[in-house]
KOLGU-444648 format. One record per residue: residue in one letter; x negated, y, z of N, C-alpha, C in turn. Coordinates in steps of 0.1 Angstrom, whole numbers, plus 5000, padded with zeros to 4 digits. Layout:
residues N
+-------+------+------+------+-------+-------+-------+------+------+------+
: vexse : n.c1 : n.c2 : n.c3 : ca.c1 : ca.c2 : ca.c3 : c.c1 : c.c2 : c.c3 :
+-------+------+------+------+-------+-------+-------+------+------+------+
:     a :    X :    Y :    Z :     X :     Y :     Z :    X :    Y :    Z :
...
+-------+------+------+------+-------+-------+-------+------+------+------+
***
This chain:
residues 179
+-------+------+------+------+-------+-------+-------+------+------+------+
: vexse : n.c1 : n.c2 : n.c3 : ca.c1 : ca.c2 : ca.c3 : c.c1 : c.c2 : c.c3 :
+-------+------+------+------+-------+-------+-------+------+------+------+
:     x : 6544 : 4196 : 6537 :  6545 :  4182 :  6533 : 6559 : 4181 : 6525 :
:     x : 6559 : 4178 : 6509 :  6571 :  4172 :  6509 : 6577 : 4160 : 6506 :
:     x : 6586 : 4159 : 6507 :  6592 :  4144 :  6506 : 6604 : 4143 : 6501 :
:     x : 6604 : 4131 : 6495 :  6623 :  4129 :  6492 : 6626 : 4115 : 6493 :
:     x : 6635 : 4114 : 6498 :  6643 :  4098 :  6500 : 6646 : 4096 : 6487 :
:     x : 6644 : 4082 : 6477 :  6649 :  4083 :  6464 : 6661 : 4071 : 6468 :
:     x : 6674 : 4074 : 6461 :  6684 :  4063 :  6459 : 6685 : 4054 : 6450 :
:     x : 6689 : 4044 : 6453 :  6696 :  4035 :  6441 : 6708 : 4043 : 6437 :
:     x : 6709 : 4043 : 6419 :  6723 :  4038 :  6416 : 6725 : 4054 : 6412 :
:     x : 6734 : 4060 : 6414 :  6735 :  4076 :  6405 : 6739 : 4086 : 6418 :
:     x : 6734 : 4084 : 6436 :  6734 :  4091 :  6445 : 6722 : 4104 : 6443 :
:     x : 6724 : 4118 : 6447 :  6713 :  4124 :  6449 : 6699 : 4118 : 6455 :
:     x : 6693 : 4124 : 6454 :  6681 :  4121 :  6463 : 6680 : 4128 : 6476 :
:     x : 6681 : 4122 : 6489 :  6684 :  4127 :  6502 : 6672 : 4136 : 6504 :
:     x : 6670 : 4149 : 6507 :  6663 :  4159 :  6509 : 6663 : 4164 : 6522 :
:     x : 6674 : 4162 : 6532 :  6674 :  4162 :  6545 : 6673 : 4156 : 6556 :
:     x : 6669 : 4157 : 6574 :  6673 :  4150 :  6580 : 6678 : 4149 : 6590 :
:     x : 6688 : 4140 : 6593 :  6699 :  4146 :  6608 : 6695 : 4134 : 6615 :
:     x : 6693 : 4140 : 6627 :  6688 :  4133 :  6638 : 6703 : 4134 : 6649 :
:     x : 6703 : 4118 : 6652 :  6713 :  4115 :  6660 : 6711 : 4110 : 6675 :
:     x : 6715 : 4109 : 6683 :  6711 :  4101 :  6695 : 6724 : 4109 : 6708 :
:     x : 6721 : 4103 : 6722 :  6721 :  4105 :  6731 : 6719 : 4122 : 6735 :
:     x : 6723 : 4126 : 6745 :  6719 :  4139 :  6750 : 6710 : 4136 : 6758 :
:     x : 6699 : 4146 : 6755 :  6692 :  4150 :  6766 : 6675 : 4135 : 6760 :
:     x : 6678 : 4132 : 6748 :  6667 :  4122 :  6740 : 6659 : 4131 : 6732 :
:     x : 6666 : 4143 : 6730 :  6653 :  4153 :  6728 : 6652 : 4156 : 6714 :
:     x : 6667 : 4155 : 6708 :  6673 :  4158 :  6693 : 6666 : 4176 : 6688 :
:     x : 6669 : 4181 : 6697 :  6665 :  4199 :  6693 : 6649 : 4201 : 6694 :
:     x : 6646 : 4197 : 6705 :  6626 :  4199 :  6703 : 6623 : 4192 : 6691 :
:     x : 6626 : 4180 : 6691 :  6619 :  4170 :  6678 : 6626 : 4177 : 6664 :
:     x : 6638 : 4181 : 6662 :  6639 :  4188 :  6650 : 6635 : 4200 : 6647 :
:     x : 6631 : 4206 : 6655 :  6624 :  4220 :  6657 : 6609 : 4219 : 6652 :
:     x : 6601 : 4206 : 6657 :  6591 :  4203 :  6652 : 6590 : 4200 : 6640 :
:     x : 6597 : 4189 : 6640 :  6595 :  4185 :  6625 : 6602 : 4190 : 6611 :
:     x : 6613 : 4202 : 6615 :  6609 :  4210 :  6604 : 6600 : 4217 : 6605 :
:     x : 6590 : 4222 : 6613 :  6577 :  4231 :  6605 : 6571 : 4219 : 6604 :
:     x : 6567 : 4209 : 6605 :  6558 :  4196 :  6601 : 6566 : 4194 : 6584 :
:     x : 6573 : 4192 : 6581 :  6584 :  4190 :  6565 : 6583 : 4202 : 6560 :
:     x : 6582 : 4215 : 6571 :  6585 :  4226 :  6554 : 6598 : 4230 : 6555 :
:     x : 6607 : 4227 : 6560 :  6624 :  4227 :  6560 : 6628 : 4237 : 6572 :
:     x : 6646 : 4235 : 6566 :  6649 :  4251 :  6579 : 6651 : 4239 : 6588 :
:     x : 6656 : 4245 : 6597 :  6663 :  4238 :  6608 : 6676 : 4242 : 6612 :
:     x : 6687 : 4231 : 6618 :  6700 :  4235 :  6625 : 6702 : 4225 : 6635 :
:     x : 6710 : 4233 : 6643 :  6715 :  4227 :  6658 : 6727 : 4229 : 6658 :
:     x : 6737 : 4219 : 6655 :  6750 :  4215 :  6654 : 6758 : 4221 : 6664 :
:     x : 6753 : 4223 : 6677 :  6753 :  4223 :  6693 : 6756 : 4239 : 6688 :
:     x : 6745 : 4243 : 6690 :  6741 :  4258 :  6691 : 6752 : 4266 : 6678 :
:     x : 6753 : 4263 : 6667 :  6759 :  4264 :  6659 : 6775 : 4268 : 6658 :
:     x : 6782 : 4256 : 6669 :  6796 :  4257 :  6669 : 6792 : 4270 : 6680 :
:     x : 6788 : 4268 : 6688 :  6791 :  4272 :  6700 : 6790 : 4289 : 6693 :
:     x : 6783 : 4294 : 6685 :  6781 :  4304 :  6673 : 6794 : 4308 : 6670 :
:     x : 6801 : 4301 : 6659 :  6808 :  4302 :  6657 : 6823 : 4302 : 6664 :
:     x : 6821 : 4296 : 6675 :  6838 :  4293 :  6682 : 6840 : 4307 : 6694 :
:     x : 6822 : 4307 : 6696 :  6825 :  4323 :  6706 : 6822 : 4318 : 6723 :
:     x : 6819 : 4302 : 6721 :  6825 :  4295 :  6738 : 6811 : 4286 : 6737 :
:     x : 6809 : 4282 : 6745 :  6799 :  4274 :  6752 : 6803 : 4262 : 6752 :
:     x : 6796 : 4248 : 6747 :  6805 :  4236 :  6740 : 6814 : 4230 : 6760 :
:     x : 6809 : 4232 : 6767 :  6813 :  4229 :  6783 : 6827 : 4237 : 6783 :
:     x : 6823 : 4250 : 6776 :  6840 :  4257 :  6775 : 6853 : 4253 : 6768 :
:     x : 6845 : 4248 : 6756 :  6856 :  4244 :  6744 : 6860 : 4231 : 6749 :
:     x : 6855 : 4225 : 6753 :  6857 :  4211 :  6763 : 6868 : 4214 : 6770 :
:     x : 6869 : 4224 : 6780 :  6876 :  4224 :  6788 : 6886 : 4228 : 6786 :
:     x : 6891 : 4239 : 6774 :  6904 :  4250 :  6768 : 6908 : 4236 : 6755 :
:     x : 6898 : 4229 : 6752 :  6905 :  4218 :  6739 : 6906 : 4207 : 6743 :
:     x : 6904 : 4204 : 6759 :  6899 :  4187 :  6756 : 6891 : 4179 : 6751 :
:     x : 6887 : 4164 : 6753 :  6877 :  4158 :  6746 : 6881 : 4158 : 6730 :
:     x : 6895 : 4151 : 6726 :  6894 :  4148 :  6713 : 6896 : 4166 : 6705 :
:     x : 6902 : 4173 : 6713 :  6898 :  4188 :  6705 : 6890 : 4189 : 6704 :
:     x : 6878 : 4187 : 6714 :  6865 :  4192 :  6711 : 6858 : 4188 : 6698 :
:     x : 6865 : 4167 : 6697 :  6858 :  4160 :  6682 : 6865 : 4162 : 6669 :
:     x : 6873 : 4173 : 6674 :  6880 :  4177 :  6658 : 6876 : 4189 : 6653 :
:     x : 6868 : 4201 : 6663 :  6865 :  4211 :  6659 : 6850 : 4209 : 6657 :
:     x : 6844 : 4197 : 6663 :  6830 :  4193 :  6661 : 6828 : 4189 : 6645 :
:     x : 6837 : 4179 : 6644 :  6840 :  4175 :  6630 : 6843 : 4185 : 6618 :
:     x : 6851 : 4197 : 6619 :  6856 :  4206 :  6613 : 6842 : 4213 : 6610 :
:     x : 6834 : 4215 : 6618 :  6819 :  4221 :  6616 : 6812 : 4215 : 6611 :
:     x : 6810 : 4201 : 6609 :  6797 :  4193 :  6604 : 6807 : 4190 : 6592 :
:     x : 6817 : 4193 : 6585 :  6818 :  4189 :  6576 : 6815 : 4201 : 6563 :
:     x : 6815 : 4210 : 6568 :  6812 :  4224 :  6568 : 6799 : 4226 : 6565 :
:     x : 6788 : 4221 : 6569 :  6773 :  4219 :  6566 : 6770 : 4212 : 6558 :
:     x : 6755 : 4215 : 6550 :  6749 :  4209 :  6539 : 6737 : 4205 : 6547 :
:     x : 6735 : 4196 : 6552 :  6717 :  4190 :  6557 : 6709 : 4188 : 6544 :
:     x : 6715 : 4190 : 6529 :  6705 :  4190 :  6527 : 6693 : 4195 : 6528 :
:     x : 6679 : 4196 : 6521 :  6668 :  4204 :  6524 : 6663 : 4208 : 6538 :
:     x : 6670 : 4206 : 6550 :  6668 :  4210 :  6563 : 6671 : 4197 : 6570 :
:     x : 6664 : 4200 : 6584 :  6663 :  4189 :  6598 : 6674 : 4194 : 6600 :
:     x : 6685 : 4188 : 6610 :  6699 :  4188 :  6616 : 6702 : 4181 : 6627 :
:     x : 6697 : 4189 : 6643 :  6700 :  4182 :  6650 : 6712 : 4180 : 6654 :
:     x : 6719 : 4172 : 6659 :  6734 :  4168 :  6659 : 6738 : 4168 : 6673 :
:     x : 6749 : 4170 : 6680 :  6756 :  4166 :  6691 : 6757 : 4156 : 6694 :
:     x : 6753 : 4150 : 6708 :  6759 :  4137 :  6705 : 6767 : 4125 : 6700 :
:     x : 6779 : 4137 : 6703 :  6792 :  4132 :  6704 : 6794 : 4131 : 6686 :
:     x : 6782 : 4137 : 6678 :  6787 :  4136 :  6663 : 6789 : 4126 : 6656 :
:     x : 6790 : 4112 : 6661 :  6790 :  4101 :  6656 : 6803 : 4096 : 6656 :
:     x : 6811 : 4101 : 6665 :  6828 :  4099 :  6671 : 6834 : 4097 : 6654 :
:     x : 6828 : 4109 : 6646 :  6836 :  4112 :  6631 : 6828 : 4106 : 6621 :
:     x : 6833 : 4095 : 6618 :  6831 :  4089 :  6606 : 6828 : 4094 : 6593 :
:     x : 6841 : 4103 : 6592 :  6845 :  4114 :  6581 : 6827 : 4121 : 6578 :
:     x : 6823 : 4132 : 6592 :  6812 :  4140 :  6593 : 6798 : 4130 : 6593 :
:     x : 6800 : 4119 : 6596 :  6789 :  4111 :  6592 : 6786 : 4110 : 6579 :
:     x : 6800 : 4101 : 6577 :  6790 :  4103 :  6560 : 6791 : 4111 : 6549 :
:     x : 6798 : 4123 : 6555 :  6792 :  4135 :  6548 : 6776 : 4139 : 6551 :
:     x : 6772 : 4141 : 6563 :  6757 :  4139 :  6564 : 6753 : 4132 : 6556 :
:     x : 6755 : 4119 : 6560 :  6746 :  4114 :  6549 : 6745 : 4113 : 6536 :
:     x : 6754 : 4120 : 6531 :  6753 :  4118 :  6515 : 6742 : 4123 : 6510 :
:     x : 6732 : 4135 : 6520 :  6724 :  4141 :  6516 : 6713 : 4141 : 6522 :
:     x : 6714 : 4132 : 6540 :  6704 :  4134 :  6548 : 6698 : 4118 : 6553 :
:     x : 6691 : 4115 : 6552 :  6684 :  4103 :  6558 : 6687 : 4105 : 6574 :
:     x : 6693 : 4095 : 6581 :  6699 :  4099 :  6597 : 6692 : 4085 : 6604 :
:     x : 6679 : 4096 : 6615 :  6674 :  4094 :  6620 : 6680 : 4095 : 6638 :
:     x : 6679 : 4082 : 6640 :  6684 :  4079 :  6656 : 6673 : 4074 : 6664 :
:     x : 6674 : 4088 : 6675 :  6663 :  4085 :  6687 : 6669 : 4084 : 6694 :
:     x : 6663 : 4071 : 6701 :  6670 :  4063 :  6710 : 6659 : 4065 : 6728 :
:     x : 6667 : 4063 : 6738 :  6661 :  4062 :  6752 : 6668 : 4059 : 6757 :
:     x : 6665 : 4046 : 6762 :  6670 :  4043 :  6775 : 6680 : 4046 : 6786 :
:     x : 6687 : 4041 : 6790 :  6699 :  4051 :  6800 : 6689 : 4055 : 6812 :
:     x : 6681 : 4048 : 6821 :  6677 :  4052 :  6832 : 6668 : 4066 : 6828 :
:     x : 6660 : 4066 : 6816 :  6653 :  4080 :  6815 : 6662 : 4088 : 6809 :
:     x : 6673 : 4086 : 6803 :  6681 :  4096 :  6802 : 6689 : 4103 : 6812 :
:     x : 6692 : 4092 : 6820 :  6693 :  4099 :  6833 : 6684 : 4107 : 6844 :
:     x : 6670 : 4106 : 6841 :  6665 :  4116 :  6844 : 6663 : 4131 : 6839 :
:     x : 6669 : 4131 : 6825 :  6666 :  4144 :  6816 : 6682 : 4150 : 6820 :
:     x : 6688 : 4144 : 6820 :  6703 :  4150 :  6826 : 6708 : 4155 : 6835 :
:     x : 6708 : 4166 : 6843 :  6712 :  4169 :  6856 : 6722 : 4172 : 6856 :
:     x : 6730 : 4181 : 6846 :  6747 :  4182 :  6852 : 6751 : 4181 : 6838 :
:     x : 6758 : 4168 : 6833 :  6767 :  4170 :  6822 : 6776 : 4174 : 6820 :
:     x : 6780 : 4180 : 6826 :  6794 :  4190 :  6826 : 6788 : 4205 : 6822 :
:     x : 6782 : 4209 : 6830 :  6778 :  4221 :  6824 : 6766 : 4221 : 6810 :
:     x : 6761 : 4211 : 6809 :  6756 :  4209 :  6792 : 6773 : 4210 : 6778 :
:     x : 6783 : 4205 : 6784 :  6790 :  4203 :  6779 : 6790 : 4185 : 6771 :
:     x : 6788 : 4178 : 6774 :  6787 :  4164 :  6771 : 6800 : 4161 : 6774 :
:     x : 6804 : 4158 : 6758 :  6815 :  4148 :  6755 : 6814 : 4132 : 6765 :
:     x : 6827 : 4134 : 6772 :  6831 :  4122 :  6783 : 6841 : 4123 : 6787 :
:     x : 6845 : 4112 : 6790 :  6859 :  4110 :  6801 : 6851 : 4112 : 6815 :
:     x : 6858 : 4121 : 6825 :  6857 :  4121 :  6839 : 6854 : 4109 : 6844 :
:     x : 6840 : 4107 : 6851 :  6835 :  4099 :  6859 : 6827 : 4089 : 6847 :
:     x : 6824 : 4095 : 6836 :  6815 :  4084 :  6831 : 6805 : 4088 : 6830 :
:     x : 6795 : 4076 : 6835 :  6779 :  4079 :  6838 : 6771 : 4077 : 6825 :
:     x : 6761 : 4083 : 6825 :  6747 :  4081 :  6811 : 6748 : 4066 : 6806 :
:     x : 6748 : 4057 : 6819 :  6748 :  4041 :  6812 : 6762 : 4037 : 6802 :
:     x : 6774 : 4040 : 6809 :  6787 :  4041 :  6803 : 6785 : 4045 : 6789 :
:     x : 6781 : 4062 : 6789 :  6777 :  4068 :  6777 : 6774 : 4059 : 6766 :
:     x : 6757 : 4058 : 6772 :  6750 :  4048 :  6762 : 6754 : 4033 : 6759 :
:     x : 6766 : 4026 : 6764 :  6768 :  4018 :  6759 : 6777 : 4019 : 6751 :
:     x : 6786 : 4030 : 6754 :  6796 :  4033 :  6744 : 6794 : 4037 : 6726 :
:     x : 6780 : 4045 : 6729 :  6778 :  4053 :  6713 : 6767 : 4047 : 6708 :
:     x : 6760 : 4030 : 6717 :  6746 :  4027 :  6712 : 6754 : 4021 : 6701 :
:     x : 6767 : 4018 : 6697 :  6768 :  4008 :  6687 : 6769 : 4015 : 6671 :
:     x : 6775 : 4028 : 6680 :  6778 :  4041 :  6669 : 6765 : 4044 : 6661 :
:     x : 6756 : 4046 : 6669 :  6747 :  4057 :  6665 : 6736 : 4042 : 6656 :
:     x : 6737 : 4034 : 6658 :  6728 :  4022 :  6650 : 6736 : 4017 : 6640 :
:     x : 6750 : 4021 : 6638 :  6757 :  4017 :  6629 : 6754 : 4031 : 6615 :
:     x : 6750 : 4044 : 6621 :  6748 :  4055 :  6611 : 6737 : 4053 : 6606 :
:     x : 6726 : 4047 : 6620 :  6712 :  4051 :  6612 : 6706 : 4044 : 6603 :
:     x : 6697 : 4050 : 6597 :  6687 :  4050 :  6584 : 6675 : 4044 : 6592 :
:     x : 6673 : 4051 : 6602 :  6657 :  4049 :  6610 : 6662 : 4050 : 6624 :
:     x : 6655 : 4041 : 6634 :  6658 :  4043 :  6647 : 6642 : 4043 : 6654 :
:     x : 6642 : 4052 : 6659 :  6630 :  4057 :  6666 : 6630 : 4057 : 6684 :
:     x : 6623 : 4045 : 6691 :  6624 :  4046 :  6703 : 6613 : 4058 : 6711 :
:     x : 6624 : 4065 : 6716 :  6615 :  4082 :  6723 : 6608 : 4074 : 6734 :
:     x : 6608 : 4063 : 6743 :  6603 :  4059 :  6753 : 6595 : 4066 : 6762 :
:     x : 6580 : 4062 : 6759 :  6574 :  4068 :  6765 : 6563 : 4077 : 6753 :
:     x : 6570 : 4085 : 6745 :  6567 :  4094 :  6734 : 6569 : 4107 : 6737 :
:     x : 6558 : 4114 : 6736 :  6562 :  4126 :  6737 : 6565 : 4132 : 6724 :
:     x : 6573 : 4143 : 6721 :  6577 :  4151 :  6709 : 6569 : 4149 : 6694 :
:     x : 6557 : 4154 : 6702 :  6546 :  4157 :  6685 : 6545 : 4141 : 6686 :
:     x : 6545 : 4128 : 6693 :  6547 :  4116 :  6685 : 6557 : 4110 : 6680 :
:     x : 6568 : 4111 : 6684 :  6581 :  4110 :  6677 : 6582 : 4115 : 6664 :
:     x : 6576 : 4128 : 6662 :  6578 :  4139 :  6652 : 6567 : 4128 : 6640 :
:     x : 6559 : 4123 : 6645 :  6547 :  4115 :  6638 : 6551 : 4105 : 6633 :
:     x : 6562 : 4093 : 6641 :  6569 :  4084 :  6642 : 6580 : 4085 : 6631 :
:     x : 6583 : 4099 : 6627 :  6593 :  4100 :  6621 : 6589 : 4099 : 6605 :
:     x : 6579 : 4110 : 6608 :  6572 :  4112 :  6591 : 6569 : 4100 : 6586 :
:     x : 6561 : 4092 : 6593 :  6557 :  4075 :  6589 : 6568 : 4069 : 6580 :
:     x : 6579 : 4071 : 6591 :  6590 :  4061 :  6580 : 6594 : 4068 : 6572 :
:     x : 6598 : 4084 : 6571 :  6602 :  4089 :  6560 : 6592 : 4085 : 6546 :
:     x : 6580 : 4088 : 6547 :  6567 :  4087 :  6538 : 6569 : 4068 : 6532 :
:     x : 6569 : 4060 : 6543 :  6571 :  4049 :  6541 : 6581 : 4041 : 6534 :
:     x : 6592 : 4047 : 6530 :  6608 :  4039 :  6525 : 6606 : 4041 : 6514 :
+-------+------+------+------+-------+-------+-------+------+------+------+
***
């Protein structure tokens, strides 16, 4: 299937798309799908640094701190072209304004959203996921902190609720095909 976001005004035409949200809302299954559903490559922002830095994002957390961690998270996603490809994102990728709208200059940014209480159930130790936090803050904390972030980036907001993957992934094409 292909598709292209067309712009107003003398912007490219967005060819890519970075999916934002919460940890553990299910950014890497659903971009994994829906680039073979689009035709497109795929990247995992997550998987990626942790590639390149040598450390496990729970490690670079702990030898850099939180705001090291959003400067070398940043350093990386500014670093990437989403265009042509799905782009799942770290949570925490919303902190950098900068790396946002470099994404988007090329990617339509798709935010899947869930609820704190089911996110709390997909989460069993955020520490060892490596999830950007201050000590002692819970999924609800989380989510109220980055829900303002992550609806301030997006293009499209897709509630995961009670969706499983291949409908989300369905949920998504809709609006891309639709804008």
């Amino acid at each position: 299937m292909r598709w292209r976001m067309t712009n107003s005004g003398s912007q490219p035409d967005k060819t890519g798309v970075v999916l934002i949200g919460m940890p553990g809302v299910g950014k890497s299954t659903v971009g994994v799908l829906l680039a073979k559903r689009l035709g497109l490559g795929f990247l995992d922002t997550d998987v990626h640094i942790q590639a390149l830095e040598g450390l496990r994002l729970s490690e670079i957390i702990q030898q850099e701190s939180l705001a090291g961690f959003c400067r070398i998270e940043e350093r990386h996603l500014l670093s990437i072209s989403p265009a042509g490809c799905v782009t799942a994102t770290g949570g925490s990728a919303v902190y950098s304004e900068r790396a946002m709208t470099h994404l988007h200059n090329s990617a339509v940014i798709v935010h899947l959203d869930l609820e704190p209480s089911l996110l709390k159930q997909r989460l069993d130790n955020m520490d060892a996921r490596g999830v950007v936090r201050t000590p002692g803050q819970t999924v609800a904390d989380l989510y109220r902190e980055r829900s303002p972030l992550y609806r301030r980036y997006e293009d499209m907001r897709i509630d995961c609720g009670e969706r499983s993957p291949e409908e989300v992934v369905a949920a998504i094409v809709n609006g891309l095909v639709s804008r």
